[in-house]
N, C-alpha and C positions, 0 to 999 in steps of 0.2 A: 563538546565537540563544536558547536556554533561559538561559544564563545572565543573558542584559540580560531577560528576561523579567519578573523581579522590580522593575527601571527603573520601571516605565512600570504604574500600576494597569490600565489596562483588557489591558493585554497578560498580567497575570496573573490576573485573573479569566479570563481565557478559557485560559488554560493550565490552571486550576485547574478548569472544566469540559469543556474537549475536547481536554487532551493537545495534542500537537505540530499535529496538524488544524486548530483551534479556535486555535492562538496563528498560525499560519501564516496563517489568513483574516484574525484582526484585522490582521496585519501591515499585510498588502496591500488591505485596506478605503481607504484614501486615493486607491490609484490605483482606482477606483472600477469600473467594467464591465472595463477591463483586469487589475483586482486577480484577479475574480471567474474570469476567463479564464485565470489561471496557476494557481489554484487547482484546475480540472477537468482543466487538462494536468497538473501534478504527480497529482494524483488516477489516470488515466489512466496515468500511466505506472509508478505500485507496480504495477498491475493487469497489466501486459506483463511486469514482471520479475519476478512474483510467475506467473503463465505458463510464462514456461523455466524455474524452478527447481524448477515442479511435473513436467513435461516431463522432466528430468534425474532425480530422485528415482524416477520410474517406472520409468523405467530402469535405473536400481542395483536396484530391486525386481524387475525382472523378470530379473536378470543374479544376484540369489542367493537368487530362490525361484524354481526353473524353472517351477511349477505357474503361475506368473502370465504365461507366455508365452503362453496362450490369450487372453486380456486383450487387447484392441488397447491401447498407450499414452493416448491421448486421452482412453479412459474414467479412466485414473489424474488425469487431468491436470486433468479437467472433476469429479468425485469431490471430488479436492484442493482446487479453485476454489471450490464449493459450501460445504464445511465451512469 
């Protein structure tokens, strides 16, 4: 996808200001409200898997700093999500 990105000017002006996000939209701009629609599920779904592996990290953190077992998980996880 990055690579044919240079193909196609408006494909890399928009690479060239929003990164893989911004080349991702112009893609799928043709298929037009359904474009727009695979854009907010991709969107949506970094944000799930970005989720469990905050979830998982918490956990290694609270399995080798025991002082963190006071902590409930979630606060790690929602902490993580934040920054």
């Amino acid at each position: 996808m990055v690579a044919s990105a240079t193909s196609v000017p408006s494909w890399e002006q928009s690479y060239t200001n929003g990164d893989v996000g911004g080349l991702l939209k112009t893609m799928l701009e043709p298929a037009h409200g359904f474009g727009k629609f695979l854009v907010v599920l991709l969107s949506l779904s970094v944000v799930g898997n970005m989720a469990i592996t905050f979830y998982s990290i918490s956990l290694n953190l609270q399995l080798f700093i025991p002082f963190f077992l006071k902590v409930p998980r979630y606060v790690f996880s929602t902490v993580g999500t934040v920054l």
